[in-house]
C-alpha positions as a LaTeX table, in Angstrom:
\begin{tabular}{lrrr}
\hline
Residue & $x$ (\AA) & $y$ (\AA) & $z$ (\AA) \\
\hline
Unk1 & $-78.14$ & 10.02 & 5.23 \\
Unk2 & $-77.26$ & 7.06 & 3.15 \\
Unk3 & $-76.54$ & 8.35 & 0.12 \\
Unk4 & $-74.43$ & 11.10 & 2.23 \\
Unk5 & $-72.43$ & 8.13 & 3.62 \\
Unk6 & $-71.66$ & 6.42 & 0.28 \\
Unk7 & $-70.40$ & 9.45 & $-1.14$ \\
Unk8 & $-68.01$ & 9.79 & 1.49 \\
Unk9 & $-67.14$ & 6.53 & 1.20 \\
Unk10 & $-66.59$ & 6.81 & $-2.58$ \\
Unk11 & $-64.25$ & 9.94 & $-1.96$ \\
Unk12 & $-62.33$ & 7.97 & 0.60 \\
Unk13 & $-61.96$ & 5.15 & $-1.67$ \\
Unk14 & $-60.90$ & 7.44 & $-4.41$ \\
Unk15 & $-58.03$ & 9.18 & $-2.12$ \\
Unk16 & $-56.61$ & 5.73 & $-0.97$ \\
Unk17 & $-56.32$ & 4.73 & $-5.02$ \\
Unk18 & $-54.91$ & 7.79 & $-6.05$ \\
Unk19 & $-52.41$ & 7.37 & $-3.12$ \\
Unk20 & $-51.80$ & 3.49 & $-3.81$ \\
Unk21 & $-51.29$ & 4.44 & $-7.76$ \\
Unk22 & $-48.67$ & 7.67 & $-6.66$ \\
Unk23 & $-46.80$ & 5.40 & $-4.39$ \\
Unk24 & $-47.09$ & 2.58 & $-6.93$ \\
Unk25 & $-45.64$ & 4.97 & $-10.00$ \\
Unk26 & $-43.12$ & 6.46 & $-7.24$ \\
Unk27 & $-41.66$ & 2.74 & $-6.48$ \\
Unk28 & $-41.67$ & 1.66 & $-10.24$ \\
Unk29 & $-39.59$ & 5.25 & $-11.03$ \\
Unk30 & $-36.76$ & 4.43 & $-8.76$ \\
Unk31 & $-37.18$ & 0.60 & $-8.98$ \\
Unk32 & $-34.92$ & $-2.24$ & $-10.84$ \\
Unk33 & $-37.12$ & $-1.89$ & $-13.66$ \\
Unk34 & $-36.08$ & 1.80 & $-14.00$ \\
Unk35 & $-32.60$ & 1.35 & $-13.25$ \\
Unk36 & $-32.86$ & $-1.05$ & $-16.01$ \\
Unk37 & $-34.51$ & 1.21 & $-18.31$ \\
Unk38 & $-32.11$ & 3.91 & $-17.81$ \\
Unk39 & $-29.45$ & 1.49 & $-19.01$ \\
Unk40 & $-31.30$ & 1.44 & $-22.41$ \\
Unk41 & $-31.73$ & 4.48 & $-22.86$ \\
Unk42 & $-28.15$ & 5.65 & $-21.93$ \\
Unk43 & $-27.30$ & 2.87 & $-24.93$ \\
Unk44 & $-29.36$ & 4.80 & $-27.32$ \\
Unk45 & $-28.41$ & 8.15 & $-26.63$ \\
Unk46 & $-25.00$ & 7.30 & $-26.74$ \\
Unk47 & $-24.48$ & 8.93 & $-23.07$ \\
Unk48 & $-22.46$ & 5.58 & $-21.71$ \\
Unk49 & $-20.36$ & 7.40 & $-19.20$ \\
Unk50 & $-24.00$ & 7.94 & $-17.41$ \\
Unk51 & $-23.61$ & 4.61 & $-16.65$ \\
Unk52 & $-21.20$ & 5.61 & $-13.66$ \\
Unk53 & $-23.95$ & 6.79 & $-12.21$ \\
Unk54 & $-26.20$ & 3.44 & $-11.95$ \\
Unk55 & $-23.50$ & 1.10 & $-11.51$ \\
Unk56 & $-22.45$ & $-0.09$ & $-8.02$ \\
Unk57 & $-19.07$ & 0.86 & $-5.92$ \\
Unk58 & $-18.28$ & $-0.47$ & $-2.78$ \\
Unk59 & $-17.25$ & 1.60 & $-0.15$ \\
Unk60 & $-13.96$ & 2.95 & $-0.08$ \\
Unk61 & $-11.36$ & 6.20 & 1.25 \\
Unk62 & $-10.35$ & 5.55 & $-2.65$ \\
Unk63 & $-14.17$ & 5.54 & $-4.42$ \\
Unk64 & $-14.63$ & 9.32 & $-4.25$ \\
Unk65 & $-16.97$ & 11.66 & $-6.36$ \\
Unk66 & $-13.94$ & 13.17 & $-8.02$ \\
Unk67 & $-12.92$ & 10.10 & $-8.94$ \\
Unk68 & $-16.19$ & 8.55 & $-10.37$ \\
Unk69 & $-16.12$ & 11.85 & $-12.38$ \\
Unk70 & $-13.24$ & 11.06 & $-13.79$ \\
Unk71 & $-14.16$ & 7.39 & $-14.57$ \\
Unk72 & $-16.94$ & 8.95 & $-16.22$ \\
Unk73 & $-15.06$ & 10.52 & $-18.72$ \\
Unk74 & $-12.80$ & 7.22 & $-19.24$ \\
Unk75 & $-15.54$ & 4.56 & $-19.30$ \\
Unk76 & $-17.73$ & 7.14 & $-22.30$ \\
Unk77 & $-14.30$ & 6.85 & $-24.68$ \\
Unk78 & $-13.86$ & 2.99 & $-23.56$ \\
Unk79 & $-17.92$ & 2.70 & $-24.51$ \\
Unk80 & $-17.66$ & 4.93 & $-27.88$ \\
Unk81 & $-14.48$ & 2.83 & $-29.17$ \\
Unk82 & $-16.17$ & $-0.60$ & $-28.27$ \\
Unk83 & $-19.97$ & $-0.05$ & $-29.60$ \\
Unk84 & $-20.06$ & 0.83 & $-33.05$ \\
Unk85 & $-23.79$ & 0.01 & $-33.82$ \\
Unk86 & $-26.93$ & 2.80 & $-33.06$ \\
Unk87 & $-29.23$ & 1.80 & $-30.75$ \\
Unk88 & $-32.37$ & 2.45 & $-32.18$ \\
Unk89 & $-34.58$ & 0.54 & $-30.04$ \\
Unk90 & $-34.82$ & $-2.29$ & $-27.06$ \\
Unk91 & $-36.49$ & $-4.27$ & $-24.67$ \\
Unk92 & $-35.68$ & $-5.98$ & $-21.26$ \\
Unk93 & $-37.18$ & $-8.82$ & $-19.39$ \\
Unk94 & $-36.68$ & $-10.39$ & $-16.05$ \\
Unk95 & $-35.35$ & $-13.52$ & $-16.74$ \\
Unk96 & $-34.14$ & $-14.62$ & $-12.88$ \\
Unk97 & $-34.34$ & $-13.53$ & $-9.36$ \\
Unk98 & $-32.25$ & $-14.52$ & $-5.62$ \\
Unk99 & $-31.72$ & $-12.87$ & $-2.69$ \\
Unk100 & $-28.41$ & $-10.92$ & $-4.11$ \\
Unk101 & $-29.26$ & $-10.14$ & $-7.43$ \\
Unk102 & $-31.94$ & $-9.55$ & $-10.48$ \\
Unk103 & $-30.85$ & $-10.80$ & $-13.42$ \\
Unk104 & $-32.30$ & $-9.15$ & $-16.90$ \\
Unk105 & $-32.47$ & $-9.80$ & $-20.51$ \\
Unk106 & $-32.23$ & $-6.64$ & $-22.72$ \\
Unk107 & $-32.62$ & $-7.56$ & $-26.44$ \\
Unk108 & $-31.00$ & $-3.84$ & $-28.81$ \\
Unk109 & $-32.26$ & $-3.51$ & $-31.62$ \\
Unk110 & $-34.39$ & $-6.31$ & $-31.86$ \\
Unk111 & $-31.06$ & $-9.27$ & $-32.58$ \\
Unk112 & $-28.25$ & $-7.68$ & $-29.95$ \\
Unk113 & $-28.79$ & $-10.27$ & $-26.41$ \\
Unk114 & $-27.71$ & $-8.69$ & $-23.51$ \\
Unk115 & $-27.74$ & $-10.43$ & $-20.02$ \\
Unk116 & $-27.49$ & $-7.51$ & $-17.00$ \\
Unk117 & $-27.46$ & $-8.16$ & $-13.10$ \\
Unk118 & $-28.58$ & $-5.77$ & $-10.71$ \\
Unk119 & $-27.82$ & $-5.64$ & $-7.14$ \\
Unk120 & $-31.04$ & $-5.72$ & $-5.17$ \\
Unk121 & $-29.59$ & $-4.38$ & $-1.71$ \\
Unk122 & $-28.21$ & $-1.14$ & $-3.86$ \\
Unk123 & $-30.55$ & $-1.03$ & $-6.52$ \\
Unk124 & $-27.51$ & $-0.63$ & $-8.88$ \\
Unk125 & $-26.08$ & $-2.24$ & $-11.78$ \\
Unk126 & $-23.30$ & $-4.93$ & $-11.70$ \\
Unk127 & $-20.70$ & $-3.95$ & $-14.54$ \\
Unk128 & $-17.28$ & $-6.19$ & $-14.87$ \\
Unk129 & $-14.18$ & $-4.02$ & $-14.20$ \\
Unk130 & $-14.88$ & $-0.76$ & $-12.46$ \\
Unk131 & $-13.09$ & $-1.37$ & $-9.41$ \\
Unk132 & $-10.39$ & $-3.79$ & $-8.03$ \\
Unk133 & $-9.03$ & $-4.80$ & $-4.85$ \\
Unk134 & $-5.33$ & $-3.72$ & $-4.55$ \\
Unk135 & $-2.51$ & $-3.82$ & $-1.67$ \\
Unk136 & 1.17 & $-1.56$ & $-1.59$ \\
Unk137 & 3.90 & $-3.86$ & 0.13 \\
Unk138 & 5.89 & $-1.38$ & 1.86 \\
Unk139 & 8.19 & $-1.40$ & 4.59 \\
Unk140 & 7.48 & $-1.15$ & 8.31 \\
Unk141 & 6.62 & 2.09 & 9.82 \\
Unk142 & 6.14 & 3.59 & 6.42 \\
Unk143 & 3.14 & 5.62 & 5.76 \\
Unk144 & 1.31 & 5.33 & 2.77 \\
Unk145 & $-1.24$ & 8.32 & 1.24 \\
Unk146 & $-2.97$ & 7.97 & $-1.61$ \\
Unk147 & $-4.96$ & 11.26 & $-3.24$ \\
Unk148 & $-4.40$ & 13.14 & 0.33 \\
Unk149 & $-5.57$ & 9.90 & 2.32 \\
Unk150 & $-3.50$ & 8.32 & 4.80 \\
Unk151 & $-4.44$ & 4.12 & 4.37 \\
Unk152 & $-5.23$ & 2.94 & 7.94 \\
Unk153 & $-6.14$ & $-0.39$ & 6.58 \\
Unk154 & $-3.08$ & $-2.68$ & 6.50 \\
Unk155 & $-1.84$ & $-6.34$ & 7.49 \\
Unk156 & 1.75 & $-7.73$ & 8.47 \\
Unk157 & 3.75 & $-9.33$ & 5.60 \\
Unk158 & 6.86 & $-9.93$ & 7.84 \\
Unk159 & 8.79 & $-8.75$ & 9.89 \\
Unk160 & 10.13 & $-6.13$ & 7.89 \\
Unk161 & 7.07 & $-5.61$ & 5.17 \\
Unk162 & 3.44 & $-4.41$ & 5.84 \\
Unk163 & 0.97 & $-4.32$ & 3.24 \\
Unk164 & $-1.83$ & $-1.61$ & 2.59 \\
Unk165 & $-5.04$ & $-2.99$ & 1.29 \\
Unk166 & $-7.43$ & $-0.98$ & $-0.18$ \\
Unk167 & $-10.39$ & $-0.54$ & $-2.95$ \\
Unk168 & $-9.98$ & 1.64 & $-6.08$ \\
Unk169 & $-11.18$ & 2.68 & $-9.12$ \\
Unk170 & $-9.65$ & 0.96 & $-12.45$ \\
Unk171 & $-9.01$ & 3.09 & $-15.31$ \\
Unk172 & $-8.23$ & 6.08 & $-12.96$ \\
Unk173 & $-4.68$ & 7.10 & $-11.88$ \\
Unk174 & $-4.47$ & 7.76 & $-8.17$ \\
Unk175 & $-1.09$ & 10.37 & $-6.91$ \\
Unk176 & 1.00 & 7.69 & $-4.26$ \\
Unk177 & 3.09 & 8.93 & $-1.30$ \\
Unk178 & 4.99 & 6.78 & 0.79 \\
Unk179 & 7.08 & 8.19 & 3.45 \\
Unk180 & 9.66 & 6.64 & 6.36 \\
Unk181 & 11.36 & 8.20 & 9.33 \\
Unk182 & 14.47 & 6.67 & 7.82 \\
Unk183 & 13.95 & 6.01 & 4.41 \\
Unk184 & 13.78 & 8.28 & 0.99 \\
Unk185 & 10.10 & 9.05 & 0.23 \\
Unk186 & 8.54 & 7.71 & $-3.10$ \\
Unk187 & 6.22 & 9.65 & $-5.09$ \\
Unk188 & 4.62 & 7.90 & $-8.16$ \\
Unk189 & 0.93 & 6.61 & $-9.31$ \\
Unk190 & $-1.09$ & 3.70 & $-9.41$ \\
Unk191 & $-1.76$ & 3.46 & $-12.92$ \\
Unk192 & $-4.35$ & 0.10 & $-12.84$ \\
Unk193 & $-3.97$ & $-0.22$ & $-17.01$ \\
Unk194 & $-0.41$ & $-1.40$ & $-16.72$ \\
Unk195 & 0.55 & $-5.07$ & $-15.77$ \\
Unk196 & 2.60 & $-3.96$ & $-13.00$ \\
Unk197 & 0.79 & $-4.95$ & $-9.71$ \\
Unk198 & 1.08 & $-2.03$ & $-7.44$ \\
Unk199 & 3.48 & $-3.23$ & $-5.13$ \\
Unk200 & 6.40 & $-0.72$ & $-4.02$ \\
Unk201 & 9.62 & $-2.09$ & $-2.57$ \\
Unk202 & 11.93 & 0.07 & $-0.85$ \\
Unk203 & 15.18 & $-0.93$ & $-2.80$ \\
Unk204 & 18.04 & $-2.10$ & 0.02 \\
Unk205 & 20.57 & $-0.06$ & $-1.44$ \\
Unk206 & 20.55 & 3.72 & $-1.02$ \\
Unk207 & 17.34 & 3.99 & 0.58 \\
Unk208 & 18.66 & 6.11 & 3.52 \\
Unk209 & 17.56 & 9.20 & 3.67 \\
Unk210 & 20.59 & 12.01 & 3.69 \\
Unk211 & 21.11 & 12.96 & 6.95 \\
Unk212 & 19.97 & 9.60 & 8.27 \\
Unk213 & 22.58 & 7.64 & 6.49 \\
Unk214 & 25.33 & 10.02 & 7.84 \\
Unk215 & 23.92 & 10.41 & 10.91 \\
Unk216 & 24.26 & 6.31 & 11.31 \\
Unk217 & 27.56 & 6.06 & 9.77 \\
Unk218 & 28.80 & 8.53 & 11.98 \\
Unk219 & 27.18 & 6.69 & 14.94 \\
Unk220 & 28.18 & 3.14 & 14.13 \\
Unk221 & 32.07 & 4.70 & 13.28 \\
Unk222 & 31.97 & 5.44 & 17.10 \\
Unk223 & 30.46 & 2.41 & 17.95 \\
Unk224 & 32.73 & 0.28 & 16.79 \\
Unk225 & 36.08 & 2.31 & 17.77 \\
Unk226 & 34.94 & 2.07 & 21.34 \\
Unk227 & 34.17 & $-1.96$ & 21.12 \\
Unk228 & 37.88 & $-2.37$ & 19.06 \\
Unk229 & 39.50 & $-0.20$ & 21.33 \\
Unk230 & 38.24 & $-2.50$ & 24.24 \\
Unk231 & 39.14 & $-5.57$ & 22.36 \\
Unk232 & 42.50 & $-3.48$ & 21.76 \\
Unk233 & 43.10 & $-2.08$ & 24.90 \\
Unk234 & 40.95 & $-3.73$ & 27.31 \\
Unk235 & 38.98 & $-1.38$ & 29.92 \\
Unk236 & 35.15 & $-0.97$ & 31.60 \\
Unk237 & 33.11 & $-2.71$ & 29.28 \\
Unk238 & 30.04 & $-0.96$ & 30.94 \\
Unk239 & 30.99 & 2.05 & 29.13 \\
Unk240 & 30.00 & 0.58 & 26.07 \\
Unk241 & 26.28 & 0.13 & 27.29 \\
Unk242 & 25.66 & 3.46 & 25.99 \\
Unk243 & 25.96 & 1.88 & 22.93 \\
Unk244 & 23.33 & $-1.43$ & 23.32 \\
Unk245 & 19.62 & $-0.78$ & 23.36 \\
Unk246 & 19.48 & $-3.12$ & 26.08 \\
Unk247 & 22.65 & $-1.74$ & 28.44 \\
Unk248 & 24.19 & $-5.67$ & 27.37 \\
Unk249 & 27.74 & $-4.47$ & 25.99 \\
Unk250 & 29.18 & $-7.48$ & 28.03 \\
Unk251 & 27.51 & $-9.80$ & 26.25 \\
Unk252 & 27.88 & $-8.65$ & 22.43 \\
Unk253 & 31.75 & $-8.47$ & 23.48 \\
Unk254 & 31.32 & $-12.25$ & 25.23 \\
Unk255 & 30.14 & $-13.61$ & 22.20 \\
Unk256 & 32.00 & $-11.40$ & 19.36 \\
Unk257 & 35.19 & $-12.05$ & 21.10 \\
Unk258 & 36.43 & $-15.20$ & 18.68 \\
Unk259 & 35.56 & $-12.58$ & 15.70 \\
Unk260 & 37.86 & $-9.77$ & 15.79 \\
Unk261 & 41.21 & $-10.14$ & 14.25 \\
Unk262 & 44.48 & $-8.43$ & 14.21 \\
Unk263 & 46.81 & $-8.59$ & 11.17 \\
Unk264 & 50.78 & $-7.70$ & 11.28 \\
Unk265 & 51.50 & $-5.04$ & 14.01 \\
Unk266 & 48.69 & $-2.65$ & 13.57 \\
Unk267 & 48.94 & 0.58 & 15.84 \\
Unk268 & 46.07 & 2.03 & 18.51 \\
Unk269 & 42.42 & 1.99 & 16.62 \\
Unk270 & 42.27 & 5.69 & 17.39 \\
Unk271 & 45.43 & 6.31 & 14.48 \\
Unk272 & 43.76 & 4.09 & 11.88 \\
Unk273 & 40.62 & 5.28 & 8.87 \\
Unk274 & 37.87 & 3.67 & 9.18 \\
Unk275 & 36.61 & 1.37 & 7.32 \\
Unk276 & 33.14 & $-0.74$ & 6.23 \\
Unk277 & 33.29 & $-3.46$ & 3.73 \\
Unk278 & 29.54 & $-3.42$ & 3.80 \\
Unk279 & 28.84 & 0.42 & 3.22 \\
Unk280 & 26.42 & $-0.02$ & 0.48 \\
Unk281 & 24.87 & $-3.50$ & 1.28 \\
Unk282 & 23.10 & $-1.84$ & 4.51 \\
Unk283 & 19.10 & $-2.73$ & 4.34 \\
Unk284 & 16.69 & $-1.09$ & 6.25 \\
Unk285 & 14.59 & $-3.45$ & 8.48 \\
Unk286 & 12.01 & $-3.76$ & 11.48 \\
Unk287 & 12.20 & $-3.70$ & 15.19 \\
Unk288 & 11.27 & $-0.63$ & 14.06 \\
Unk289 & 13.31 & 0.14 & 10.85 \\
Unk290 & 16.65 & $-1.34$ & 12.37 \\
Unk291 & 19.43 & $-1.41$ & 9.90 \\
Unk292 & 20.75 & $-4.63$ & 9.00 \\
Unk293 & 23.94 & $-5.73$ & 7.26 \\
Unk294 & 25.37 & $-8.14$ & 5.11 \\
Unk295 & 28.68 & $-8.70$ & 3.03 \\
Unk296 & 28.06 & $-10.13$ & $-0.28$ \\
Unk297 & 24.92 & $-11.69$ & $-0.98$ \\
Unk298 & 24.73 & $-15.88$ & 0.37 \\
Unk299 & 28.48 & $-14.36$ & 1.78 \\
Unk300 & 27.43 & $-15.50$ & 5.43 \\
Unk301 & 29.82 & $-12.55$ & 6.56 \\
Unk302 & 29.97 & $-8.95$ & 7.03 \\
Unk303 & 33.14 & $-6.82$ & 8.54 \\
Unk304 & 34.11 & $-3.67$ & 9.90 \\
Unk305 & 37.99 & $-2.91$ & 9.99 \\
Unk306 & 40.47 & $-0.23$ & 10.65 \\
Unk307 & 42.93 & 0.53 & 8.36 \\
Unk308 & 46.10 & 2.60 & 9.02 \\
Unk309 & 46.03 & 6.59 & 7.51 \\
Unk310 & 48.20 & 5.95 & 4.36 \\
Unk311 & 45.51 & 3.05 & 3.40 \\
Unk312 & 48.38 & 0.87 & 4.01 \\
Unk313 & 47.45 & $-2.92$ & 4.93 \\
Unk314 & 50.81 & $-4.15$ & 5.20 \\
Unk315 & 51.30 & $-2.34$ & 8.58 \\
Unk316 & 48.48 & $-3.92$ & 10.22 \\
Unk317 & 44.80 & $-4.27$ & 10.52 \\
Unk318 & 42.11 & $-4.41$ & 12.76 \\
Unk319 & 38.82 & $-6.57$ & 11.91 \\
Unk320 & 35.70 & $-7.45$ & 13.72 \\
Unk321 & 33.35 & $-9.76$ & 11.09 \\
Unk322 & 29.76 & $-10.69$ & 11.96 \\
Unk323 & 26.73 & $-12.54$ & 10.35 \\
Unk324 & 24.12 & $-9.91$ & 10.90 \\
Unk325 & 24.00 & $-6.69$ & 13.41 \\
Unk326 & 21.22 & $-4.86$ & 13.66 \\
Unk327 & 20.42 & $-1.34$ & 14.59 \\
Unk328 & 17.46 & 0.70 & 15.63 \\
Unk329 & 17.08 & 4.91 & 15.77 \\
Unk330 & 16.88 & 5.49 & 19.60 \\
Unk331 & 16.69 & 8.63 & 21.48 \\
Unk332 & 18.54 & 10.50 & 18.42 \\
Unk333 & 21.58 & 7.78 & 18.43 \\
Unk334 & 21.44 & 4.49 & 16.51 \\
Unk335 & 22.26 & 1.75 & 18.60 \\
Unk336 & 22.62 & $-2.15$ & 18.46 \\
Unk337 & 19.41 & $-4.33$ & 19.37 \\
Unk338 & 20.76 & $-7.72$ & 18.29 \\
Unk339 & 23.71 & $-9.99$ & 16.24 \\
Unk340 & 24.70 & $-12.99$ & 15.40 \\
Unk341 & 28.41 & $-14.34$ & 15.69 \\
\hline
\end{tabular}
């Protein structure tokens, strides 16, 4: 019965080494030691875009697989340019250990001193320059996609600018769209090998899109006859609420009133061209993509006047001038949302 018992024993104790060793040789294969080892031997076969593969990326929309395929195929010719020694051989210590990271020594070739970190919560390698942090200043209410994705991830500039942070590949161009309810779309790449930093501005001049900039030059035209016409004419000024986001005609006409100006012995507003000095100063802003407008750069004045049919000044001229009106897209009309005298 004894000897039964230590044989049993013995084949117990034989199971639980052969497990310990299989679990032991399982760890090693997919622990920092291998990842290390794979490193090596991707050096000596000259494979280096299989380093893709062991390195760490963050998390990101932006870090996708079709994406570290292409990196792949960058970071090989990057690799084959830079190393123009064989590896014929190598070895690798541990040289350094914290909570973060592992930190090796991998001598090629017996003379060629490497030092390689490993992230320990990822069990990946740390290589310089993969990825980079980058943000797309745009303007409010724009949307920004990038490869298909729509970035969620954004932070207030100002009051007119947002900015889009976001996580992507370097070395790798990425297909931009930006797009505005008011604004022309822009289609172009972030290309993160040029020293431009990947911040889009929608320019201030032009920037309408078609039938938005005649749809608010049309608007504003009748805006402003019907606020001349009462400066002209007098009348209900009620009836111009229609034109004030906030119904507060009486006021804009209260406080504009020192600002409009009538030259020589112009005729009724309705008989006369109209006419913006400003046209193609108008910059699209916030509150949400109101249009604001200046005269002249530093000017400190903008003006809207009438002008008689023949384009002749010397029979009169009617002028309102401002510092700054502003405009917003509501219910299909453009109307005004603030000024300044």
């Amino acid at each position: 019965m004894n000897k039964k018992f230590i044989w049993i024993g013995c084949g117990v104790l034989a199971i639980i080494i052969i497990i310990v060793g299989v679990v032991t040789l399982n760890g090693n294969a997919k622990g920092p030691d291998s990842i290390i080892k794979k490193y090596c031997d991707i050096l000596k076969n000259g494979n280096y875009g299989d380093i893709i593969d062991i390195a760490y990326f963050p998390e990101g929309e932006l870090i996708t697989k079709e994406k570290l395929e292409e990196k792949k195929k960058q970071y090989f010719e990057e690799m084959r340019n830079s190393n123009t020694t064989n590896v014929t051989k190598y070895e690798y210590s541990k040289v350094n250990e914290d909570d973060e990271k592992i930190s090796y020594k991998v001598v090629l070739n017996g003379t060629d001193v490497k030092n390689i970190d490993l992230l320990k919560s990822e069990n990946k390698l740390i290589v310089d320059d993969l990825y980079e942090e980058r943000s797309l200043k745009v303007k409010v209410d724009s949307k920004v996609i990038v490869d298909g994705v729509e970035l969620t991830k954004k932070t207030a500039v100002d009051d007119y600018f947002d900015s889009y942070n976001f996580i992507a590949i370097k070395g790798v161009n990425y297909d931009v769209k930006i797009t505005h309810t008011y604004l022309k779309d822009i289609d172009t790449n972030l290309d993160f090998e040029s020293e431009f930093d990947s911040r889009y501005y929608y320019e201030g001049f032009g920037s309408c899109k078609t039938e938005i900039d005649e749809q608010f030059n049309k608007d504003i035209e009748e805006i402003f006859r019907g606020i001349i016409r009462y400066y002209q004419q007098g009348g209900d000024s009620s009836t111009l609420d229609k034109y004030f986001v906030n119904n507060n005609a009486s006021e804009f006409l209260t406080e504009m009133k020192d600002n409009f100006y009538i030259y020589g012995n112009p005729r009724y507003v309705d008989n006369y061209k109209f006419y913006t000095d400003f046209y193609n100063s108008k910059e699209i802003k916030g509150r949400p993509a109101g249009i604001s407008m200046y005269y002249g750069e530093g000017s400190g004045k903008a003006g809207i006047s009438f002008k008689d049919k023949e384009s002749n000044w010397e029979e009169g001229c009617l002028s309102l001038s401002f510092n700054n009106i502003v405009f917003v897209l509501e219910d299909g009309k453009f109307k005004i949302i603030s000024w300044e005298p």
